[in-house]
C-alpha positions as CSV (number, residue, x, y, z in Angstrom):
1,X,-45.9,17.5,29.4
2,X,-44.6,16.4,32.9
3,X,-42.0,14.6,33.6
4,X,-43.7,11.3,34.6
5,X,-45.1,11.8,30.8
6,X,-42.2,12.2,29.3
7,X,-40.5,9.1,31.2
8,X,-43.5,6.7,30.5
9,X,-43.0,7.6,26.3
10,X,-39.4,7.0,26.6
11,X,-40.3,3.2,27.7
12,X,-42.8,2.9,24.8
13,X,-41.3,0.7,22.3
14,X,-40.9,1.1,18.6
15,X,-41.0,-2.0,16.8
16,X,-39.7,-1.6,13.2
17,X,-37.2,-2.8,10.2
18,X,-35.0,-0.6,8.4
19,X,-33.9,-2.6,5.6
20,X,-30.8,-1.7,4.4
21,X,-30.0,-5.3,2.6
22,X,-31.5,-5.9,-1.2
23,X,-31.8,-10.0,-0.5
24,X,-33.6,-10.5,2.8
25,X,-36.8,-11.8,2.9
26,X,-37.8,-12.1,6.3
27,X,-36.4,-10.8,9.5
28,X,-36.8,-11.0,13.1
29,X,-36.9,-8.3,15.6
30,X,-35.0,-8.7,18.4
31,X,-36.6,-8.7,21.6
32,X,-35.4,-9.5,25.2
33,X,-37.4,-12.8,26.1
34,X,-39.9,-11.4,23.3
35,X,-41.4,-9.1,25.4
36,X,-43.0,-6.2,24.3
37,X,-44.7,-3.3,26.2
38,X,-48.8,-2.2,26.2
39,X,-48.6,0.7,23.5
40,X,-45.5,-0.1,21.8
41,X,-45.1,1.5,18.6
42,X,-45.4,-0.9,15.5
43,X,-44.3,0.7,11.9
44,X,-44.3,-1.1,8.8
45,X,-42.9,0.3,5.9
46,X,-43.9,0.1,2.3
47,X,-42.8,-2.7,0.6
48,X,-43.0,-4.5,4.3
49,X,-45.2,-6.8,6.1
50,X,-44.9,-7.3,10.0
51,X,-46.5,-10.9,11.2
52,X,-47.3,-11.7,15.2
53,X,-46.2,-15.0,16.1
54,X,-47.7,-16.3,19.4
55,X,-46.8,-19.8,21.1
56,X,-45.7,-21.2,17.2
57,X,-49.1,-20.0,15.5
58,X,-49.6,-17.0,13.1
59,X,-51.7,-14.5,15.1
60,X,-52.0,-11.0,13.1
61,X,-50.7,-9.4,10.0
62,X,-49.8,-5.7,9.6
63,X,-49.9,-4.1,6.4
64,X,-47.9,-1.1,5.8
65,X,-48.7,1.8,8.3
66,X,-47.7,3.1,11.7
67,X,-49.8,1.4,14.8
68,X,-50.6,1.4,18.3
69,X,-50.6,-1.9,20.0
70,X,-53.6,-2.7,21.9
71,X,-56.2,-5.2,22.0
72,X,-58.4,-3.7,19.7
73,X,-55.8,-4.0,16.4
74,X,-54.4,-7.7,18.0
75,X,-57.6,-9.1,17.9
76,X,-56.1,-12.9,16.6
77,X,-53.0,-12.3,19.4
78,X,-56.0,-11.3,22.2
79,X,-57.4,-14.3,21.1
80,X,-54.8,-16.8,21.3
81,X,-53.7,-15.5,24.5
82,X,-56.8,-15.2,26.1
83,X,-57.3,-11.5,26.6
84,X,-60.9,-10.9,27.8
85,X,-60.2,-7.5,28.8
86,X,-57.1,-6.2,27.4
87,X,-54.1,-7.2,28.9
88,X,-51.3,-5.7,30.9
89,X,-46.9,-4.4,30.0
90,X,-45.7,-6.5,28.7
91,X,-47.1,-9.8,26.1
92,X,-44.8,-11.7,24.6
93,X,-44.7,-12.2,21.0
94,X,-42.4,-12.7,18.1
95,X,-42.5,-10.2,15.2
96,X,-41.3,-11.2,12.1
97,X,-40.8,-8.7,9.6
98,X,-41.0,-9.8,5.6
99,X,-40.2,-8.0,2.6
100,X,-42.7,-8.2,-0.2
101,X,-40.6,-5.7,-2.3
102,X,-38.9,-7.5,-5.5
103,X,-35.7,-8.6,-5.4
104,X,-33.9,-8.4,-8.0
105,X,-30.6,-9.6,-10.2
106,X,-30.5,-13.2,-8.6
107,X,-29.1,-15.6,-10.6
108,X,-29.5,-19.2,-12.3
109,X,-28.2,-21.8,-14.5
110,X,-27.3,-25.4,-15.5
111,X,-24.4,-26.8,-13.4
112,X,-24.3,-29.4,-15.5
113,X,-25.3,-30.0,-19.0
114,X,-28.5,-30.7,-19.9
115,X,-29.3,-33.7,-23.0
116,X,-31.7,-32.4,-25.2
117,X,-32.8,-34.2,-29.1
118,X,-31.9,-31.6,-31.8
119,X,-33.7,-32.8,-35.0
120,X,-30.8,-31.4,-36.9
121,X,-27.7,-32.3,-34.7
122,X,-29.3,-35.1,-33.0
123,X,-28.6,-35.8,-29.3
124,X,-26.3,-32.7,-28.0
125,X,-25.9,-31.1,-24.6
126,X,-26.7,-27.6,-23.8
127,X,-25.7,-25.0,-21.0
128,X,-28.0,-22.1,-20.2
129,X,-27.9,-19.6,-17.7
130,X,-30.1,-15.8,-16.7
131,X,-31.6,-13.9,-13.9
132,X,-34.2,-13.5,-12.0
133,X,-36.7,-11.8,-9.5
134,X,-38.1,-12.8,-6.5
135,X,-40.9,-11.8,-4.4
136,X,-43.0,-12.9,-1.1
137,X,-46.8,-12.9,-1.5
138,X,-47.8,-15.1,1.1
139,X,-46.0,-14.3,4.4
140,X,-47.9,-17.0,6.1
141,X,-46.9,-19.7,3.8
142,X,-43.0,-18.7,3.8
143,X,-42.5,-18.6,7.6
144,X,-44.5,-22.4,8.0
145,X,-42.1,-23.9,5.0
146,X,-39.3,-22.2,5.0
147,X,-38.3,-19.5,7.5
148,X,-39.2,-21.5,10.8
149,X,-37.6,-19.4,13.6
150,X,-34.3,-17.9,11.7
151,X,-33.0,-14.6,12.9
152,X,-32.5,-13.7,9.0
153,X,-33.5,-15.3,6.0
154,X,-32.5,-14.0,2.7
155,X,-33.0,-14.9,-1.3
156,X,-29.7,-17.3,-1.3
157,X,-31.2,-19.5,1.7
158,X,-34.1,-20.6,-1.5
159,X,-31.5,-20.0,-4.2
160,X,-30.6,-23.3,-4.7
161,X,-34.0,-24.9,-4.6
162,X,-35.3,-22.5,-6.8
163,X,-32.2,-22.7,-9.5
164,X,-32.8,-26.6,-9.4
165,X,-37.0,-26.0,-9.8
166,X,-35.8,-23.5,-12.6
167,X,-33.5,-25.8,-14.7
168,X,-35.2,-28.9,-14.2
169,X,-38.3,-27.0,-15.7
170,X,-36.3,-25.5,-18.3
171,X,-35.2,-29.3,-19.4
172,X,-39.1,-30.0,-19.7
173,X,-39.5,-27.1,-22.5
174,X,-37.2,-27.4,-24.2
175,X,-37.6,-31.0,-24.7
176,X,-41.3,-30.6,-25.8
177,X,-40.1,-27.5,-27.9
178,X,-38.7,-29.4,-31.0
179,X,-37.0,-25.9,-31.8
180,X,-33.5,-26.6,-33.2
181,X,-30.4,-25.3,-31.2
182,X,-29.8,-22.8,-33.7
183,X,-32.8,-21.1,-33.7
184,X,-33.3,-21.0,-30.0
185,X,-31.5,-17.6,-29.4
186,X,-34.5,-16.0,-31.5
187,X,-36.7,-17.8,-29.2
188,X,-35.1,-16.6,-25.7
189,X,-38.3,-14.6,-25.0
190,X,-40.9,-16.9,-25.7
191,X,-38.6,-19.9,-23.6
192,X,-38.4,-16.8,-20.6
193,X,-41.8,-16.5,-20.2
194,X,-43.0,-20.3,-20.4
195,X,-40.2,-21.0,-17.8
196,X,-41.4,-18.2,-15.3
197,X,-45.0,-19.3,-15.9
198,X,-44.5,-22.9,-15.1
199,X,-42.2,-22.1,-12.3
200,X,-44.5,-19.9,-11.1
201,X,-46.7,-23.0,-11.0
202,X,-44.8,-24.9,-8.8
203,X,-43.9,-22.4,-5.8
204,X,-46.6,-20.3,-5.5
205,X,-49.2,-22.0,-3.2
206,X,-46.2,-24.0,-1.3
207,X,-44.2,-21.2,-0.9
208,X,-45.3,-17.7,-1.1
209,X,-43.2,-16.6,-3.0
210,X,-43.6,-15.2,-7.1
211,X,-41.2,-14.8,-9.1
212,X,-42.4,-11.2,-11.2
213,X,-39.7,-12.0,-14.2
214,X,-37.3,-14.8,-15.3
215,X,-34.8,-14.1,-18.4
216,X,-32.7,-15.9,-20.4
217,X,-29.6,-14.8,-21.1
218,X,-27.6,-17.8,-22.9
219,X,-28.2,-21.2,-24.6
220,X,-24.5,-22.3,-25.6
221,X,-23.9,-25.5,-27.1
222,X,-20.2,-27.5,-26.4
223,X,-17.1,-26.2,-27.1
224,X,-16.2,-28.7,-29.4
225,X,-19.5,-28.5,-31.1
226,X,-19.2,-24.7,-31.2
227,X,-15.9,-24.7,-33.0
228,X,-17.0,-27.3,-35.2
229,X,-19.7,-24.7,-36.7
230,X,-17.6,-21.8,-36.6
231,X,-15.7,-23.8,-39.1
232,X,-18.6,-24.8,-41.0
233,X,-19.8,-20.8,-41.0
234,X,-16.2,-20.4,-42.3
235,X,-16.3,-22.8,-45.1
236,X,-19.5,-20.8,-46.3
237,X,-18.1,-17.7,-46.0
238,X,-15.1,-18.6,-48.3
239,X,-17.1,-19.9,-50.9
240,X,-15.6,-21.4,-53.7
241,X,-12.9,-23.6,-51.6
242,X,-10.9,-25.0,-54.5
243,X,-10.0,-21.3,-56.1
244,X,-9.4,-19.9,-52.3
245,X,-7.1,-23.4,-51.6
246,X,-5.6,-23.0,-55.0
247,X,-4.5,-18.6,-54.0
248,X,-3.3,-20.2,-50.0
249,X,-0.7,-22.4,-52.5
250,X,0.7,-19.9,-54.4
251,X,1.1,-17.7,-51.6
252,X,3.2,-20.4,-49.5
253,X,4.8,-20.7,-53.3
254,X,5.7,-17.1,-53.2
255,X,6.5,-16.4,-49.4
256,X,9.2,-19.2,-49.9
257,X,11.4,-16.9,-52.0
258,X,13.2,-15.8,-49.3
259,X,15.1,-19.1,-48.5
260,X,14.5,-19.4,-44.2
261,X,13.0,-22.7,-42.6
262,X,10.0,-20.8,-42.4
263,X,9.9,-20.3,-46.0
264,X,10.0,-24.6,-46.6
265,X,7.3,-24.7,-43.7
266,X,5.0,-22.7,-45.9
267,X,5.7,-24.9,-48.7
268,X,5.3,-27.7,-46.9
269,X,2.1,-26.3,-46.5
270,X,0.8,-25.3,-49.9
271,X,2.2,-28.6,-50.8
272,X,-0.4,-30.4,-48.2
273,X,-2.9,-28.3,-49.3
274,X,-2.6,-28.9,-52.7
275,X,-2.4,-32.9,-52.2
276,X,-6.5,-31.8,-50.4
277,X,-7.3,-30.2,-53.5
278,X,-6.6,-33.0,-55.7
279,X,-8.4,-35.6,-53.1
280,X,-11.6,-33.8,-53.3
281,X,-11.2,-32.7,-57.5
282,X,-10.7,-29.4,-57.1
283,X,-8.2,-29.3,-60.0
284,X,-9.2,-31.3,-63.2
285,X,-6.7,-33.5,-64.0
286,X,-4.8,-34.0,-67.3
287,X,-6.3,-35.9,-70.1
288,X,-3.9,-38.8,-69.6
289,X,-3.2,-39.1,-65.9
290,X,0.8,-40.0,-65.2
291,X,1.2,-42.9,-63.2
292,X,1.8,-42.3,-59.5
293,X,5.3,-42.1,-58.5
294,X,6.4,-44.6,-55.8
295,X,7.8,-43.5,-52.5
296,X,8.6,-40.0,-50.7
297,X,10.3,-37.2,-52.6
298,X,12.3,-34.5,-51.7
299,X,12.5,-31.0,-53.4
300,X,15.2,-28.6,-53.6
301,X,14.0,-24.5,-52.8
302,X,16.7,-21.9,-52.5
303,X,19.4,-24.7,-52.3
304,X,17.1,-26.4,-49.3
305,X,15.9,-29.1,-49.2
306,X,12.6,-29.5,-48.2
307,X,10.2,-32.6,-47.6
308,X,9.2,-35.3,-47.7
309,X,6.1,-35.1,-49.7
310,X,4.2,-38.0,-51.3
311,X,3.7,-38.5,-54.5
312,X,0.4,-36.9,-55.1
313,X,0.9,-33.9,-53.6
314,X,4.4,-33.8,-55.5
315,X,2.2,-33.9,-59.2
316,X,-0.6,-32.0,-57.8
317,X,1.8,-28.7,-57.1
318,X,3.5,-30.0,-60.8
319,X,-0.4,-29.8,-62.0
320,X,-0.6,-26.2,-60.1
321,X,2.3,-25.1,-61.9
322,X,4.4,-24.5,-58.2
323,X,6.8,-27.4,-59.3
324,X,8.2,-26.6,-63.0
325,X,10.2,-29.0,-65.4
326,X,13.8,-27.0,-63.9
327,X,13.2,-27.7,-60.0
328,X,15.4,-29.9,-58.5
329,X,14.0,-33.5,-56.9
330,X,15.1,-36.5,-55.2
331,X,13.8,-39.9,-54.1
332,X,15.1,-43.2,-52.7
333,X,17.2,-45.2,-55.1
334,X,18.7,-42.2,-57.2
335,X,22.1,-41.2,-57.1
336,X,21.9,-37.6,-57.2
337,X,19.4,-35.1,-57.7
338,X,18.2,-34.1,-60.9
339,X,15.2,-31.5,-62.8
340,X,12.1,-33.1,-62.5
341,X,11.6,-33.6,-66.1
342,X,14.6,-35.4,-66.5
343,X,13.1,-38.2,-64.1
344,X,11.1,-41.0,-65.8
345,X,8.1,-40.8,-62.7
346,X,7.7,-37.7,-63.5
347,X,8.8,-36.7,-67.1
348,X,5.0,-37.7,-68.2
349,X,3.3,-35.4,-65.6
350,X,4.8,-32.6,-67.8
351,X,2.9,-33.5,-70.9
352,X,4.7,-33.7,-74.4
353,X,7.9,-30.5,-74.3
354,X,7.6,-27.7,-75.6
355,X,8.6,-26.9,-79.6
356,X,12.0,-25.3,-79.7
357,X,11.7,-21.6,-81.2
358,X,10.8,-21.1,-84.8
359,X,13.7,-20.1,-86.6
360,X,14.1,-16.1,-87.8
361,X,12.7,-16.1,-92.1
């Protein structure tokens, strides 16, 4: 090879994209006044499409390969430039290389909540959010709507059109779905593949672009509405609420032994809990129910005092058997304390006293 030889391949240009992004979808090579030289080398690599741009029209479309250009593989560019013989270093040309590889792990989801009808919770908002894939099928069709003449233009430049064509299509299902918001975690798959489908729809002859796969990878409900059936999954759980209120009692009973503040909180508590229990009939009630004291009482526990209570949860802990005849009580308009069975309100709540013991034969 002489030396002229060698100097005239040295000025042969190589036109080509090495890709070392994972979200751009079209890019263009940079070229001095887009001027490209008569055997330049054009290589396209897989997952790659290279598009000749001529005067604002689409001219020709490489697939991946490695080419020579000349008239004979331009034939659209010869056309529009009006090449009857071949033409002469250098043409200009703009060369816009687009990925038709998938990219993946782009994300969605609802910025705001979205109003569905549950036919078991009735009107409730939801949140959802997943991932998805993107590819270019139609180079042609992306660079008229949406590249125009950008240097670079990755998957976040259609990001937010796409999330808004994804959750405003995701609103339609579910919608139409009827599925209650419990059961639609068991129906993630089946929601997935609808959504892809009819997104599919809607940007595939405007834009070029497919989207391969679309997954779903929450439906939450409110926070408040979320706690509310943790608690109702609780109460199941528990089962039988009047024994399990009825155990909480005695163990606020028991824990106040040791004569701290604590101690009288817990028996505020058990107290409270007790006055619930006897609301909603979860102890039976004495044949012949006392009448209800008047006012707010006061108990004594380890030489404490502790209250005020009303008075129904004040004979509901003397029902449980957590206030005996010997504690201690006050209330407005006695003079000192006194046991509890010594005090007309609540003598009767007792029943009838005990027999003494019989005497030894």
């Amino acid at each position: 090879m002489g030396l002229f030889d060698k100097l005239r391949n040295e000025l042969i240009d190589i036109i080509e994209w090495i890709d070392d992004s994972q979200h751009t979808l079209v890019w263009r090579f940079p070229r001095y006044q887009n001027e490209i030289k008569n055997g330049a080398q054009l290589i396209v690599r897989p997952g790659q499409k290279a598009i000749f741009v001529h005067r604002g029209e689409i001219a020709d479309v490489f697939e991946p390969g490695h080419y020579e250009l000349k008239t004979d593989n331009l034939p659209l560019l010869s056309t529009l430039a009006g090449w009857k013989y071949g033409f002469n270093s250098p043409f200009r040309a703009e060369v816009y290389f687009v990925s038709t590889k998938q990219l993946t792990d782009l994300k969605w989801g609802t910025p705001n909540p979205v109003m569905m009808r549950d036919p078991e919770f009735g009107p409730i908002r939801i949140r959802a959010f997943g991932t998805y894939s993107l590819r270019a099928t139609s180079p042609a069709a992306l660079l008229k709507e949406l590249v125009g003449t950008d240097q670079n233009f990755g998957a976040d430049a259609v990001a937010e059109l796409l999330r808004s064509i994804i959750v405003s299509t995701l609103s339609e299902l579910l919608s139409k779905s009827n599925i209650p918001a419990l059961d639609l975690a068991s129906h993630y798959s089946q929601h997935a593949d609808a959504l892809r489908r009819a997104v599919q729809e809607k940007i595939d002859d405007e834009y070029g672009l497919e989207i391969p796969q679309l997954v779903i990878v929450n439906i939450s409900l409110p926070e408040s509405v979320e706690k509310a059936l943790d608690t109702r999954t609780s109460m199941g759980v528990i089962g039988d609420l009047g024994r399990f209120q009825q155990y909480q009692l005695g163990q606020a009973m028991t824990s106040g032994s040791g004569g701290s503040a604590a101690e009288g909180v817990g028996l505020g508590l058990g107290m409270a809990m007790a006055g619930r229990m006897m609301q909603a009939g979860a102890f039976s009630s004495p044949a012949a129910s006392p009448p209800t004291p008047p006012s707010l009482w006061h108990i004594a526990v380890n030489g404490q005092s502790q209250g005020p209570f009303p008075a129904e949860q004040l004979l509901s802990a003397i029902t449980a058997g957590q206030v005996t005849r010997s504690t201690l009580v006050w209330t407005a308009g006695m003079t000192n304390w006194a046991a509890a069975e010594q005090v007309p309100q609540l003598a009767a709540a007792f029943g009838p006293p005990a027999p003494p013991p019989v005497p030894g034969m």
